[in-house]
N, C-alpha and C positions, 0 to 999 in steps of 0.2 A: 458604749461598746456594743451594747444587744443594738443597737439601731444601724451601728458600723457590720454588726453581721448578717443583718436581715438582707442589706442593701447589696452585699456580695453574693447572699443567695441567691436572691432576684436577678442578679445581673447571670449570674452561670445560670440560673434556668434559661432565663430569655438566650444569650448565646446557643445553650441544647437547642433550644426550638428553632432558633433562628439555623442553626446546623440541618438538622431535621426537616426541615422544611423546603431548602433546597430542591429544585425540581430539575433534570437533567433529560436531555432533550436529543434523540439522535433519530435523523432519517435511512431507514433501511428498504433494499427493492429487493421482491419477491420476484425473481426472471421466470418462472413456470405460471405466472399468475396475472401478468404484466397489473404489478402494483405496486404499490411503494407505499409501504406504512408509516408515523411519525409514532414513537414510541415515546413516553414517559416513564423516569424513571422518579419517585421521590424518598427512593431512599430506604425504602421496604419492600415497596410492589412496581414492579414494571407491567405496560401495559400498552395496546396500541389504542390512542388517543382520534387518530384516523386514518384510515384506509383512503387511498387516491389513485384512483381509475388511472393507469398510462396505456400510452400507445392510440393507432388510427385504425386498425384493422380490428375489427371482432371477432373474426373467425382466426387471426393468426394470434400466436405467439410471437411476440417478437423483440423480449425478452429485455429488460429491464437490466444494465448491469453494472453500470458504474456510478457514484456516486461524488458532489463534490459541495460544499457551502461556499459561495462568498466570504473572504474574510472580513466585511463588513453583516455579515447574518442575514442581507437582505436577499439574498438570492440562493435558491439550490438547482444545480446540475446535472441531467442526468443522459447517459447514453443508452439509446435503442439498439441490440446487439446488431438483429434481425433489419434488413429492409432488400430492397429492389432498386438498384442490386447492392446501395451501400446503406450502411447505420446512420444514427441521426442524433445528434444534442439537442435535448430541449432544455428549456431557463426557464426556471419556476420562481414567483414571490410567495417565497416566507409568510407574508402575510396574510394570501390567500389560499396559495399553493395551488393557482392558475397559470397556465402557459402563459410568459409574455415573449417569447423566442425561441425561434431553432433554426439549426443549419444540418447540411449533409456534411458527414465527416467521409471515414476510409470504409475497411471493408472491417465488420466487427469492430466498433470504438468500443473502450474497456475504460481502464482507470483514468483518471484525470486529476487535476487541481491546478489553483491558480498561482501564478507569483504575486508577491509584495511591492515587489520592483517594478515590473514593467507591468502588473495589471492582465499581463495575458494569460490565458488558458489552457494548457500543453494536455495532447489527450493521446493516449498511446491506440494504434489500429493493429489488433489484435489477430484477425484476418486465419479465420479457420480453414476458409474455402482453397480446395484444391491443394497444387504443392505448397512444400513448404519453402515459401520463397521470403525474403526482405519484406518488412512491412514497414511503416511509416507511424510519427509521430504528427496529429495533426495541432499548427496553432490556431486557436480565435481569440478574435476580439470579443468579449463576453457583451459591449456595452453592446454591436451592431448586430452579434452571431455571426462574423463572419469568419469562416473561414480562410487565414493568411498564408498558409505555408503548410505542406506537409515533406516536412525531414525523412529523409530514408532512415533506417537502424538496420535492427536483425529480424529474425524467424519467429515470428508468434512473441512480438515484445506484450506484456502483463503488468506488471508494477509497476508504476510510475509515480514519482513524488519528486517535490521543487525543496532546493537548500533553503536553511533558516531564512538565508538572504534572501532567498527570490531569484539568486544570479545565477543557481543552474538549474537543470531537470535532468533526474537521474532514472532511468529506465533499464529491463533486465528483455534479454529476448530465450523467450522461454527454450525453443528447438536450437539456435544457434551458438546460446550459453553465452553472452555476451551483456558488460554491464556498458550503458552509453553514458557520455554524459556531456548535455548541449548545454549552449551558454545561451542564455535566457535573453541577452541582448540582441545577437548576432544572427541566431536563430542558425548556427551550424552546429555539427558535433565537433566537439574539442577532443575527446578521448575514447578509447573504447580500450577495454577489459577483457581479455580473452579469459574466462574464470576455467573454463578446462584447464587451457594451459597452464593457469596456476594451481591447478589440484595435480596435475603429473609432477609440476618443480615439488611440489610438499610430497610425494611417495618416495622419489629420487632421496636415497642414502648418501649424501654427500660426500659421508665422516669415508667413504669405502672408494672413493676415487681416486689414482694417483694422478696428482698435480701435479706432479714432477714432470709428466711426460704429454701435459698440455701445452702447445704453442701459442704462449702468453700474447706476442709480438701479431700472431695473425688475429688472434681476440680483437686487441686493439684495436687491428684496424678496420674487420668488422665491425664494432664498435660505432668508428667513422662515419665508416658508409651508411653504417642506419641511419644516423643524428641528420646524415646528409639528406635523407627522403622527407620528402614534404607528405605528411600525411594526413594533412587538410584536404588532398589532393585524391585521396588512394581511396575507390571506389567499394568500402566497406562492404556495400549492399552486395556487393556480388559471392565474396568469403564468404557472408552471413549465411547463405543458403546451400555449403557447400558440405556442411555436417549436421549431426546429429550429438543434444549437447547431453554428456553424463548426468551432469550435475541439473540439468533444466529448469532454472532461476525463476521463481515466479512472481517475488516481489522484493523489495528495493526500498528502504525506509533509512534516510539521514537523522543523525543525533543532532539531538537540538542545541548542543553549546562543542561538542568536539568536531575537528574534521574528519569524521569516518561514514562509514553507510553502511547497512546491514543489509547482508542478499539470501531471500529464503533457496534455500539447494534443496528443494522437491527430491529431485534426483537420487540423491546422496545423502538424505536425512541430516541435513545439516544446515545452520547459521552460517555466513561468510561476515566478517570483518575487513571489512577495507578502509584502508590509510589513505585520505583522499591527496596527502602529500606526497606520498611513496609511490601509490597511482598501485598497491598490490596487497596481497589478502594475506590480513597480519593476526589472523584468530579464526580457530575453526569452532563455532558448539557444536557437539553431535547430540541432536533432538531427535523426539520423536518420530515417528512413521508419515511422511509426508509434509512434511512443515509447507506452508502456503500462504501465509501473509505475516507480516514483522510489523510491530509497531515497537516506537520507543516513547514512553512516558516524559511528557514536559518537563518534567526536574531532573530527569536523563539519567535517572536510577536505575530502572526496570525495564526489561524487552519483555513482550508478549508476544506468543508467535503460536499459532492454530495450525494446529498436527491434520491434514484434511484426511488421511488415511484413519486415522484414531479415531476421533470422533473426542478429540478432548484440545485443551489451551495449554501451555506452559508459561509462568511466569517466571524469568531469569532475572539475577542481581546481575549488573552489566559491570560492575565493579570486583565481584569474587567470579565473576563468571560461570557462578554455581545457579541450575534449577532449583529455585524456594518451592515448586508445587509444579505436578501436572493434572490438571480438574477435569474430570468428563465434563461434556457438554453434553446439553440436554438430549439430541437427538446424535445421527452419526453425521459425517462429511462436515466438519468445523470448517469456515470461508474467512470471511473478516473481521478487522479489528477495530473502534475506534476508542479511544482512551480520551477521557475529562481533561479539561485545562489544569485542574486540580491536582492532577495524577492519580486519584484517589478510587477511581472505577474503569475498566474496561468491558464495551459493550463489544459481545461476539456474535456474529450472526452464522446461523446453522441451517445447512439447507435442507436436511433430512433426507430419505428415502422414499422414492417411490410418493403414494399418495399422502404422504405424513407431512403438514404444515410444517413452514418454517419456523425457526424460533431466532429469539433474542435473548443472551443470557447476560447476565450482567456480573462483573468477578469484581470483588473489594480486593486491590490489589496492597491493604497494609496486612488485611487478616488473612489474605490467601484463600477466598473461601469463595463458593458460586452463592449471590445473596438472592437474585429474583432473577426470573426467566418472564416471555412474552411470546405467547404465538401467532406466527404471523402468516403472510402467504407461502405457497410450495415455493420452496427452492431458493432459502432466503443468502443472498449475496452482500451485494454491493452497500455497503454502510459509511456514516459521515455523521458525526458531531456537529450538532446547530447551535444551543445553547444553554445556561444556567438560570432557570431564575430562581433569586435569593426570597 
């Protein structure tokens, strides 16, 4: 019996440590610093493991700002915001974190990632210069860097992330307030979301309309005639640039097992819930001051989403749709998000103010609590989860 208990001991310690011991692994860029640090985390202290020189210019800034992994760990992604006169992706190895590629993208490339399915690379062109006009999503081939296509969208599109499947890319245009979403094969837009126009249907008082004295019969057959438009056809890009959006969506993140997608509403201090069945916004959170990037936790529990106004995180039960905690962040201007395969951590990067290094904070999203921070270059942005080792 004493031999039966010694040997259960033994095993829950070794599990502790083997818990413990865990090392967690995310690449973040510094855009004022043009750098990009590898943080480690193991689970008590975060820390940046190495700093890596980006960019061709020494005298410019030119600004480090999106990030993406292979989802084979071998490769990471990142877009130059800055160039002459367009931005640039370069493809780094994991194992060295030496340039083995790049291409010219649009004008400011921003967020990216890869699909499952077709292996390509979807990178939204963010494009600050001049008016605000239609900007474009660009694809590559990651194996060639090349540059295949760039899709039209809206006005200063920002978010961008691919379905579980790999089969769409779902993208937000910041000024035109519009959610897109291309089919990952076809490489067209399939749909677009006027999310204005769905925040005036949600003011509109319904229950105070008389119905009586709507002409059902001509509905109908407006109705018709829309069904009848081919809207494969109807030249988005030009709508796109023709408002300015309330709500000015900044990022865009799909649930890992439901069909819905969340859209940060900058604008409007709010979450958007979209029904990707319904094609309409079937949930509003009202968050903090600026909300600016949405993640959802791999077991599809918890939304985290960075108040960039606050300078703090919220973490949401996606199921009670209640805020369990809103946590400062180490410094002010909270950016992005990335969340462990485990669900068990989210890494947020803070760009600070002024001459104040960036940081990396790391939140235990069971205890609700900020466990370790890391400082890093000015103006820490664009972040991506690399890996675990046990």
């Amino acid at each position: 019996m004493k031999k039966l208990t010694l040997l259960l001991l033994i095993t829950a310690l070794l599990s502790l440590f083997q818990l413990k011991a865990q090392d967690y692994y995310v690449y973040v860029a510094a855009e004022s610093e043009d750098e990009v640090s590898l943080v480690k985390f193991d689970g008590t202290e975060a820390k940046s493991v190495l700093d890596i020189p980006v960019g061709i210019w020494p005298a410019e800034i030119e600004g480090p700002h999106g990030l993406t992994v292979s989802p084979d760990g071998k490769y990471w992604y990142l877009t130059l915001a800055h160039g002459n006169p367009f931005g640039t992706i370069y493809k780094f190895s994991t194992e060295t974190n030496q340039v083995v590629g790049q291409t010219t993208l649009g004008l400011f490339p921003a967020t990216m990632q890869i699909s499952i399915a077709t292996g390509l690379l979807y990178c939204v062109n963010f494009n600050l210069h001049g008016d605000m006009v239609p900007s474009t999503v660009s694809v590559v081939d990651p194996e060639t860097m090349t540059e295949l296509k760039r899709i039209t969208t809206g006005a200063m599109p920002h978010g961008s992330r691919i379905s579980p499947d790999g089969m769409k890319h779902y993208s937000v245009a910041m000024m035109s307030g519009e959610l897109f979403e291309i089919d990952a094969l076809n490489l067209n837009v399939s749909r677009v979301l006027e999310l204005d126009d769905q925040e005036m249907h949600a003011e509109m008082d319904h229950s105070k309309m008389d119905h009586s004295k709507m002409d059902h019969d001509k509905m109908d057959q407006d109705k018709t005639e829309h069904a009848k438009m081919d809207h494969s056809k109807m030249d988005h890009s030009k709508m796109a640039g023709m408002k300015h959006s309330k709500i000015k969506p900044t990022w865009v993140i799909p649930h890992p097992q439901q069909k819905k997608v969340y859209v940060a509403g900058n604008g409007t201090d709010e979450v958007l819930e979209v029904d990707l069945a319904s094609w309409k916004v079937t949930n509003r959170f009202s968050t903090g001051k600026g909300p600016y990037n949405v993640e959802v936790s791999p077991d599809g529990k918890k939304m985290v989403v960075t108040y960039k106004s606050e300078g703090a995180t919220g973490i949401w039960d996606l199921e009670t749709g209640k805020e369990l905690a809103k946590i400062p962040n180490t410094r002010k201007v909270s950016h992005g998000i990335a969340i462990t395969p485990d669900s068990k951590y989210a890494f947020v990067s803070v760009e600070g103010i002024g001459g104040e290094p960036g940081a990396v904070d790391v939140l235990d999203l069971q205890n609700l609590t900020k466990v370790a921070s890391a400082d890093i270059g000015k103006q820490a942005g664009g972040i991506a989860f690399w890996k675990i080792d046990p």
